[in-house]
C-alpha positions in Angstrom: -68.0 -49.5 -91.4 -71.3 -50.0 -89.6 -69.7 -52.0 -86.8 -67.8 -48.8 -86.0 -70.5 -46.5 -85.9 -72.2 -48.2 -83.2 -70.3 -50.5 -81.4 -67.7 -48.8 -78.7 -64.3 -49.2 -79.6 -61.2 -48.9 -77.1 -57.5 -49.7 -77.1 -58.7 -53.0 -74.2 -61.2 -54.3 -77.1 -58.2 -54.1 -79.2 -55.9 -55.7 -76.5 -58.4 -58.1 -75.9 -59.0 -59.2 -79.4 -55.2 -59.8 -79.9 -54.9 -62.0 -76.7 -57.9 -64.4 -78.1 -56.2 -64.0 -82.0 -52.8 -64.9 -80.4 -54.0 -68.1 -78.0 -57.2 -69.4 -79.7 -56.2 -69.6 -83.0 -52.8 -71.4 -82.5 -54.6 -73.9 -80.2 -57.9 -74.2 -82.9 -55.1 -74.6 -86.2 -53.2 -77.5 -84.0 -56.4 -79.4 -82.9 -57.4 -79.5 -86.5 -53.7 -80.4 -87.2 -53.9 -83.0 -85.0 -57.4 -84.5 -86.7 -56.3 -84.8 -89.5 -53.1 -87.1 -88.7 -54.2 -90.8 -90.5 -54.3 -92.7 -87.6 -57.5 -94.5 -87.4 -59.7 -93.0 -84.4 -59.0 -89.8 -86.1 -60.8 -88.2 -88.8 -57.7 -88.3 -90.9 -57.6 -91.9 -91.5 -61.0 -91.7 -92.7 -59.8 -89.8 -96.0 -57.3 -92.3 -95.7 -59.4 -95.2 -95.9 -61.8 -93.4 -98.9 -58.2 -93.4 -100.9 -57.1 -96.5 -100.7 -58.7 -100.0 -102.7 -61.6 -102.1 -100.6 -59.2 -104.7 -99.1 -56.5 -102.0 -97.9 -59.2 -99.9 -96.5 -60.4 -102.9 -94.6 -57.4 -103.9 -93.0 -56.1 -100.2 -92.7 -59.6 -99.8 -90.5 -58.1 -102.4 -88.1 -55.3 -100.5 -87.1 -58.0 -98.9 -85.1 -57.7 -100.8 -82.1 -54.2 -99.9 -81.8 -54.4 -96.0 -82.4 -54.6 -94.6 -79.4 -51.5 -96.7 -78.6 -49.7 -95.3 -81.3 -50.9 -92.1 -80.6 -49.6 -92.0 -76.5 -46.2 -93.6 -77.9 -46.0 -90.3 -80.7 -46.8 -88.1 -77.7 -44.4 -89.6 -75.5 -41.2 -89.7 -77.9 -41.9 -86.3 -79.0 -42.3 -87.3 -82.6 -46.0 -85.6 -82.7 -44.9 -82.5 -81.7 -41.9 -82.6 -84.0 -44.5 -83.2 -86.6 -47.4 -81.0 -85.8 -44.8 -78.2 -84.3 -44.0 -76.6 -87.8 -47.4 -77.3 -89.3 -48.4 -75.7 -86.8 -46.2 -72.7 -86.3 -46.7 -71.9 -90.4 -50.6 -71.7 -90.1 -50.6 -69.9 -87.4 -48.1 -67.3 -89.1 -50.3 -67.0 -92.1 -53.6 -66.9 -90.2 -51.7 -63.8 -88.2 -51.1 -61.7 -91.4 -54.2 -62.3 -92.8 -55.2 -60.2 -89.5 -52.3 -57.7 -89.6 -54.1 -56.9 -92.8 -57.0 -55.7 -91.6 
């Protein structure tokens, strides 16, 4: 309630809000989508690695040399997006009506 009593409020704040809402927090959900995927120069294979017994974890953390190649071969089939897409598309769907609420 404070907020409204001093700070101006027009229909282009309200436009403007929705704009960011609608492109930032899509783009914000799928980048940490996408760090979270367990391949090993990503954050994701670090929680991974903490899972799994010493000796997996050690040769699981080689992988790493070949991650970004996995990662430009997911990009290029299409199979990351196939992935992340959904993920993606449902998170931003529930961050949307936890604004509509409001």
């Amino acid at each position: 309630r404070l907020i409204y009593q001093y700070a101006p409020y027009t229909g282009l704040w309200n436009a403007l809000f929705e704009f960011f809402l609608l492109t930032l927090a899509p783009l914000s959900i799928g980048l940490g989508l996408f760090n979270l995927i367990p391949i090993p120069p990503l954050d994701g294979s670090h929680i991974v690695e903490s899972f799994l017994p010493r000796r997996l974890a050690w040769q699981y953390s080689r992988l790493g040399r070949w991650g970004f190649v996995i990662l430009i071969v997911l990009l290029a089939t299409g199979l990351l997006g196939a992935i992340l897409g959904p993920l993606i598309e449902w998170s931003s769907e529930l961050a949307f009506s936890f604004y509509r609420l409001f």
